[in-house]
MDAnalysis code that builds the backbone (N, CA, C; Angstrom):
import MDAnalysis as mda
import numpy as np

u = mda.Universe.empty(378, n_residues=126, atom_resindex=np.repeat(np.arange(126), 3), trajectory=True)
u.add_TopologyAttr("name", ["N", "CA", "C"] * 126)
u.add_TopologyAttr("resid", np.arange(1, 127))
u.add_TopologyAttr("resname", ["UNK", "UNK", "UNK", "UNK", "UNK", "UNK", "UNK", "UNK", "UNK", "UNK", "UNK", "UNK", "UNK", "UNK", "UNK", "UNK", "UNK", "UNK", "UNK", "UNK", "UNK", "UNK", "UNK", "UNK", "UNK", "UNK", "UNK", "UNK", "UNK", "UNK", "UNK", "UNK", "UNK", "UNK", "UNK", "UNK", "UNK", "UNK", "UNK", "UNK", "UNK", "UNK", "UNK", "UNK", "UNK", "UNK", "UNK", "UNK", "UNK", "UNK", "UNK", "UNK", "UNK", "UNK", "UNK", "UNK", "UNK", "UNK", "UNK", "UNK", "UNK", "UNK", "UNK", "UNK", "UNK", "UNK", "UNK", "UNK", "UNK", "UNK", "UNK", "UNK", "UNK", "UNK", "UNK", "UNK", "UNK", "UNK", "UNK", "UNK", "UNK", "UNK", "UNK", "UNK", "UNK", "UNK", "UNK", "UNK", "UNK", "UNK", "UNK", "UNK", "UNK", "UNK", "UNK", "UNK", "UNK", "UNK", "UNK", "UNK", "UNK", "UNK", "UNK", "UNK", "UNK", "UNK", "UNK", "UNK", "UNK", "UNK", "UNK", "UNK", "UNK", "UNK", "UNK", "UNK", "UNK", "UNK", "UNK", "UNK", "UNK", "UNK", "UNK", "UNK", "UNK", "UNK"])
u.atoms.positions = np.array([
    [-12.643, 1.564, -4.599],
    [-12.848, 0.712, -3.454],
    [-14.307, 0.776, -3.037],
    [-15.415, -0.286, -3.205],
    [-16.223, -0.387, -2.374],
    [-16.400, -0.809, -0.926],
    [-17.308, 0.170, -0.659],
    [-17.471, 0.024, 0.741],
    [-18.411, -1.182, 1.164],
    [-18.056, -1.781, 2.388],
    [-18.729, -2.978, 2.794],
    [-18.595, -3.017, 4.140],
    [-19.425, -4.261, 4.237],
    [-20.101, -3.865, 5.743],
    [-19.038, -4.087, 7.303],
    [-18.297, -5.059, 6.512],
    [-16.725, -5.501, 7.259],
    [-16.056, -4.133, 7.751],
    [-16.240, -3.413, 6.681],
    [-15.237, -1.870, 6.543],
    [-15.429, -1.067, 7.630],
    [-16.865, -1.189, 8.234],
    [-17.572, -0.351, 9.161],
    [-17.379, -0.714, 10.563],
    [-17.141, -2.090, 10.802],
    [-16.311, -2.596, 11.968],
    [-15.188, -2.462, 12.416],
    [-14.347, -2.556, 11.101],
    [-12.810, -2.375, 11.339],
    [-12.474, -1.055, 10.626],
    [-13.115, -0.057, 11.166],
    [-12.703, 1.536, 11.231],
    [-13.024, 2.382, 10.250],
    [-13.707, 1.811, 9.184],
    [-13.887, 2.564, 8.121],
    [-12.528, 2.541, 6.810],
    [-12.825, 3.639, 5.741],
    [-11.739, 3.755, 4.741],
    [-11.180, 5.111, 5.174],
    [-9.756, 4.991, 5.294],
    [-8.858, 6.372, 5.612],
    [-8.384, 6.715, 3.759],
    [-8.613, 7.883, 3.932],
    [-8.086, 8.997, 2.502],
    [-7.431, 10.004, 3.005],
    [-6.457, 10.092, 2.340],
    [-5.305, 11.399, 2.522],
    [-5.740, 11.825, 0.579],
    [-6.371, 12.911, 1.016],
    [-6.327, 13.708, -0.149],
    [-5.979, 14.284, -1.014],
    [-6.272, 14.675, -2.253],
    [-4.989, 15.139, -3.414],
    [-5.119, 16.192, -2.778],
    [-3.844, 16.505, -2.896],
    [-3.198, 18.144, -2.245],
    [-3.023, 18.240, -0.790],
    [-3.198, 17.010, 0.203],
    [-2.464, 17.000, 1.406],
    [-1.253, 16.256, 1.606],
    [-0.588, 16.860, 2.578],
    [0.644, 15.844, 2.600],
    [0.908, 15.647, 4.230],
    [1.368, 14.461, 3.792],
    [1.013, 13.893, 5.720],
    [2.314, 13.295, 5.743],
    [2.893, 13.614, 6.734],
    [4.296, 13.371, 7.457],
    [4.299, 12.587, 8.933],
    [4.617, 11.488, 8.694],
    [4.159, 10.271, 9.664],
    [3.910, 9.423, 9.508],
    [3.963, 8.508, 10.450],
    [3.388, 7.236, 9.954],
    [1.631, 6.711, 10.741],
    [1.053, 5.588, 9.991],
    [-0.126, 5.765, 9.760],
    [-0.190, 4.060, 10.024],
    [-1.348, 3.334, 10.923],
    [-1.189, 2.107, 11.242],
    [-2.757, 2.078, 11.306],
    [-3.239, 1.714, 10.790],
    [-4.972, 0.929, 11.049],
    [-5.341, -0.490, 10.299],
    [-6.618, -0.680, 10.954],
    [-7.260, -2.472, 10.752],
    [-7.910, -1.859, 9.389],
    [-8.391, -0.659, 8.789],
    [-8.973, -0.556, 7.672],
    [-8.227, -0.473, 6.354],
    [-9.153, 0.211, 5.024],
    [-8.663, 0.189, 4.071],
    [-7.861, 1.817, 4.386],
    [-6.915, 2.054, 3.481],
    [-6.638, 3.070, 2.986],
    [-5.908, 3.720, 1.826],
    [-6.928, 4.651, 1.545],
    [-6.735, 5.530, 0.155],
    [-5.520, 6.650, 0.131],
    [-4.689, 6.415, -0.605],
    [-3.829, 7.512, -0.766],
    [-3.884, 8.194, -1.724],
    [-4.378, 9.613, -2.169],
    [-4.169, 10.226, -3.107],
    [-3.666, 11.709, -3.214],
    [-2.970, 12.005, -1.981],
    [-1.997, 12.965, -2.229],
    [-0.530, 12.300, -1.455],
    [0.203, 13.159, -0.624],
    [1.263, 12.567, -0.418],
    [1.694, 12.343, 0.798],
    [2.885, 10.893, 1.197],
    [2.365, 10.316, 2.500],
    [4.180, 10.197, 2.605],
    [4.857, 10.883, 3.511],
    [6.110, 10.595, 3.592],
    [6.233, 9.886, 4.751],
    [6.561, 8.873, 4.989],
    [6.210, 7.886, 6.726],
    [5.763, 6.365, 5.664],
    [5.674, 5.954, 6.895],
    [5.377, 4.343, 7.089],
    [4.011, 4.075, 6.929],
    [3.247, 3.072, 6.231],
    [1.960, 2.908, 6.782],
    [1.833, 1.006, 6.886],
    [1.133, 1.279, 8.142],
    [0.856, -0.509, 8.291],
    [-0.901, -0.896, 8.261],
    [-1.228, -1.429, 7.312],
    [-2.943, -2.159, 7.485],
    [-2.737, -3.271, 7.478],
    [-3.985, -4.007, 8.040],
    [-4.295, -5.145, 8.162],
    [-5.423, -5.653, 6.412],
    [-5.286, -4.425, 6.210],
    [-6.639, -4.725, 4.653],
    [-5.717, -4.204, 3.670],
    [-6.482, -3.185, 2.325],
    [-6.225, -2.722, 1.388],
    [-5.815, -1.608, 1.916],
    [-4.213, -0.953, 0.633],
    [-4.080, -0.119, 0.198],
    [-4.038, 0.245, -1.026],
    [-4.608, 1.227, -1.599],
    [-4.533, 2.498, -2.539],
    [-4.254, 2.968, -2.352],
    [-3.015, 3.222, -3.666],
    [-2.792, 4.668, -4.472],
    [-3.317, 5.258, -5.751],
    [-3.859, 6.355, -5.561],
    [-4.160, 6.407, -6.750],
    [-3.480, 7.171, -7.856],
    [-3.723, 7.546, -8.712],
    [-2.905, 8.426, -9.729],
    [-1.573, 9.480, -9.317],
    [-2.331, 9.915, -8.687],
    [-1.797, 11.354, -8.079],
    [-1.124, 11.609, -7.045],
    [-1.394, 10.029, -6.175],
    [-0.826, 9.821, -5.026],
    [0.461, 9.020, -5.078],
    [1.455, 9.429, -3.658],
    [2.986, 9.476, -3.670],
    [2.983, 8.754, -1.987],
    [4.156, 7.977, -2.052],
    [4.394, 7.509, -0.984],
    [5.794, 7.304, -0.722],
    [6.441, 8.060, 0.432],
    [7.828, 7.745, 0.487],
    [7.851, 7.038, 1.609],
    [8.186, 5.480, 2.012],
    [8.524, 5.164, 3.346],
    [8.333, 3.735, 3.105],
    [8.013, 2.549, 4.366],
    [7.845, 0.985, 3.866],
    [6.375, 0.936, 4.377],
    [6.248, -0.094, 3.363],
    [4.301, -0.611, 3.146],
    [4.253, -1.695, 4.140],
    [3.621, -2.245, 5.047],
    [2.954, -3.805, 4.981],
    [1.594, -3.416, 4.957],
    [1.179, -4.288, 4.497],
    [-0.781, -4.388, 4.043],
    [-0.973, -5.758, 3.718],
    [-2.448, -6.399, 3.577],
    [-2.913, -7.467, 3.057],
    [-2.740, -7.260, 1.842],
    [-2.844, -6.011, 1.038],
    [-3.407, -6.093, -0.386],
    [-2.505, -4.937, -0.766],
    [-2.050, -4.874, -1.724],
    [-1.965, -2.520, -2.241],
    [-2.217, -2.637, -3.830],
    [-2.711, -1.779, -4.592],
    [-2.731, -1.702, -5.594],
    [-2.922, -0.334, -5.656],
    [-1.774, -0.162, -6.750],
    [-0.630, 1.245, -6.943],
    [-0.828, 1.703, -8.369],
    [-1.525, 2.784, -8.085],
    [-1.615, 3.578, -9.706],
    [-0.815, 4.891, -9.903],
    [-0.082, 5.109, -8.947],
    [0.387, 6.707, -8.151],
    [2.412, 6.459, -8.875],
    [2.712, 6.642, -7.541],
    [4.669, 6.413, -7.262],
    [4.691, 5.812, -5.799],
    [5.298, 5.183, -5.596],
    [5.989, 4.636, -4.209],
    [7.517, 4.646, -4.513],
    [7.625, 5.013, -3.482],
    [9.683, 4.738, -3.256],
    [8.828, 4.171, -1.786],
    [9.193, 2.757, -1.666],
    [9.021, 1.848, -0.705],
    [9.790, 1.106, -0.802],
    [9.746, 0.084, 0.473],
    [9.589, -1.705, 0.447],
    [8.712, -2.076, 0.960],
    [8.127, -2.672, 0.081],
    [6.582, -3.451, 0.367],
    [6.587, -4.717, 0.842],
    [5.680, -5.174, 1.915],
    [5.523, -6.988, 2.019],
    [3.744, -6.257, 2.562],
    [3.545, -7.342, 1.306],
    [1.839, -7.550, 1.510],
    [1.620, -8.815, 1.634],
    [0.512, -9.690, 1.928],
    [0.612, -10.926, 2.631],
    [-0.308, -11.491, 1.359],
    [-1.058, -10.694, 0.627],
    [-2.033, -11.110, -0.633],
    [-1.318, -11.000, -2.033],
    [-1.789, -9.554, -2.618],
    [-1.783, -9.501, -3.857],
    [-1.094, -7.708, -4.004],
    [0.028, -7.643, -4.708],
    [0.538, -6.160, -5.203],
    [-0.170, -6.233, -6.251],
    [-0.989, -4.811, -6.979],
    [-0.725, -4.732, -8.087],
    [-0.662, -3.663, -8.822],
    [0.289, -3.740, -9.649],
    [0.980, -2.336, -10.631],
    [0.212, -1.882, -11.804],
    [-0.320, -0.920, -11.406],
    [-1.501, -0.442, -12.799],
    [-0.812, -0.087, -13.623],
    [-1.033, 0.256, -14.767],
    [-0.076, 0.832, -15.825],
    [0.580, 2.148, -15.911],
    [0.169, 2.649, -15.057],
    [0.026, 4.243, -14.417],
    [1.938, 3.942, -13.304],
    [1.791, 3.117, -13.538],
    [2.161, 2.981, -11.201],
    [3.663, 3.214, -11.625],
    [4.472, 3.591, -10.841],
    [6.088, 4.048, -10.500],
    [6.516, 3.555, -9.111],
    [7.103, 2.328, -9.169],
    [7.611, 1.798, -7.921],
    [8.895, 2.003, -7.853],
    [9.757, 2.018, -6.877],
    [11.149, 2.131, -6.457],
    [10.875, 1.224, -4.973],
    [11.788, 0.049, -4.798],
    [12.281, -0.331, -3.881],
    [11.737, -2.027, -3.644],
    [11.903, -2.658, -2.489],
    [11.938, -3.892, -2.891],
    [10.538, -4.526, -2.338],
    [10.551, -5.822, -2.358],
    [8.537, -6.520, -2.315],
    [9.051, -7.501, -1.674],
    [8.110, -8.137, -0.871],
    [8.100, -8.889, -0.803],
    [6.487, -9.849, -0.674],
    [5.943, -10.323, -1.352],
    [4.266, -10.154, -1.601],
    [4.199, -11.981, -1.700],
    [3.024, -12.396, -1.802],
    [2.439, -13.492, -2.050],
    [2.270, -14.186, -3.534],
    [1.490, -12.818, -4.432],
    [1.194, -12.528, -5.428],
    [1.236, -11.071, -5.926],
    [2.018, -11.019, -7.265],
    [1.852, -10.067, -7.926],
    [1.514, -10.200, -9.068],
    [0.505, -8.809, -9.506],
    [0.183, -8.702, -11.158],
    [0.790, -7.108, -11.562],
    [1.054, -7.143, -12.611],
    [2.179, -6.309, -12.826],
    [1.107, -5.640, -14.448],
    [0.771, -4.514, -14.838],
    [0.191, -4.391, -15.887],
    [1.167, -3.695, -17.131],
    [1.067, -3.983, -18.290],
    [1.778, -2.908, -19.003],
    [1.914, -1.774, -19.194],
    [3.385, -1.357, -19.210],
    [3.281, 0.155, -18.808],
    [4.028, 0.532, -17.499],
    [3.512, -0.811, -16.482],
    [4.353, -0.097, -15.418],
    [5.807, -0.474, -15.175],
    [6.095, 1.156, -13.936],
    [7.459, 0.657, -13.920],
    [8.011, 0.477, -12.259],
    [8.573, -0.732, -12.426],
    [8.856, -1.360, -11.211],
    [10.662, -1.167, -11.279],
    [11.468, -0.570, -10.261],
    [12.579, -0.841, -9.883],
    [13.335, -1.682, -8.355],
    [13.653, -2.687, -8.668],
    [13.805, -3.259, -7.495],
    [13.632, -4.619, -7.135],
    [13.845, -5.555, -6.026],
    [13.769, -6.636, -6.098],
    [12.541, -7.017, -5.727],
    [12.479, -8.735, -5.569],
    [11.253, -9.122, -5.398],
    [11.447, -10.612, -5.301],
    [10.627, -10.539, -3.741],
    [10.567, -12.014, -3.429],
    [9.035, -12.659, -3.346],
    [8.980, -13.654, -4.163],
    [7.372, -14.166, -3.953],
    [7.543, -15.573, -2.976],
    [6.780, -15.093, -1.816],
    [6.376, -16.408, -1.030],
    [5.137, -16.237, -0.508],
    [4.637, -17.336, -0.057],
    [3.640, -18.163, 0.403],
    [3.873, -19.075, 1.858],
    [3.323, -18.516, 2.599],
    [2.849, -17.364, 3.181],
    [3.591, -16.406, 3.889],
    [3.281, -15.096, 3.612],
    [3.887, -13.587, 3.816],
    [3.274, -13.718, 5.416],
    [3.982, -13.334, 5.990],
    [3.499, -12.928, 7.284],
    [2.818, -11.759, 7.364],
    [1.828, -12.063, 8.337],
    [0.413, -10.960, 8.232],
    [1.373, -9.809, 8.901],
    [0.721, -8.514, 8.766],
    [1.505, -7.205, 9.370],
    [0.610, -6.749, 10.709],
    [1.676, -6.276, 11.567],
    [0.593, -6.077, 13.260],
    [0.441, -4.890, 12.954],
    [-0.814, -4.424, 12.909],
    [-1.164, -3.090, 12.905],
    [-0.825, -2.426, 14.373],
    [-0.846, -2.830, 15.807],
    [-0.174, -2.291, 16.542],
    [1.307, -2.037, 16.869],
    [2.106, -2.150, 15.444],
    [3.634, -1.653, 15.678],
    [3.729, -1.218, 13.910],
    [4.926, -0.312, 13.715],
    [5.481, -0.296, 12.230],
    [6.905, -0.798, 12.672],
    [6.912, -1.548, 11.749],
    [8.426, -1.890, 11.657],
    [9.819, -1.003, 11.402],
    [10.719, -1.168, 12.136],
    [11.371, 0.472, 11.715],
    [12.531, -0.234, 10.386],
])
């Protein structure tokens, strides 16, 4: 993820680190990096990452996520999912656009529409 100048207005990039694990849920206007493990909810208004190493148990909304890690979620992103070849999904989508790479593995349903409703970063959906 590069950093840009947008990023610095709307809060910066949040990282949960390999080898922390955060229990809760997590709601900001920025990007955020996951690369250790996140049991809770998270809601952005931008990008999420996972990366390799990183684990997520709970439901996504974001503009964007692209998943190289595991999720046991249900996702609705309002842009673009996408499944690196790396990535281990469990649970259901509901996205705009998805790209899906070889290799990965997706379990679960999936609805593509246009337009996804944006996610309020001042509530998580229960």
């Amino acid at each position: 993820m590069a950093k840009s100048y947008e990023q610095e207005e709307i809060g910066g990039i949040n990282i949960i680190a390999v080898g922390t694990t955060l229990t809760g849920d997590i709601v900001s206007a920025g990007d955020c990096r996951i690369d250790g493990v996140l049991k809770g909810n998270i809601t952005s208004n931008s990008k999420i990452y996972i990366g390799k190493n990183g684990i997520i148990e709970g439901k996504i909304q974001c503009h964007s996520i692209e998943i190289e890690g595991k999720a046991t979620a249900d996702i609705t992103a309002v842009e673009l999912l996408s499944l690196k070849a790396s990535a281990v999904l469990t649970g259901n989508i509901r996205v705009s656009k998805i790209a899906i790479e070889p290799g990965a593995n997706f379990v679960g349903n999936c609805v593509m529409q246009n337009p996804v409703p944006t996610p309020n970063p001042d509530t998580v959906s229960e």
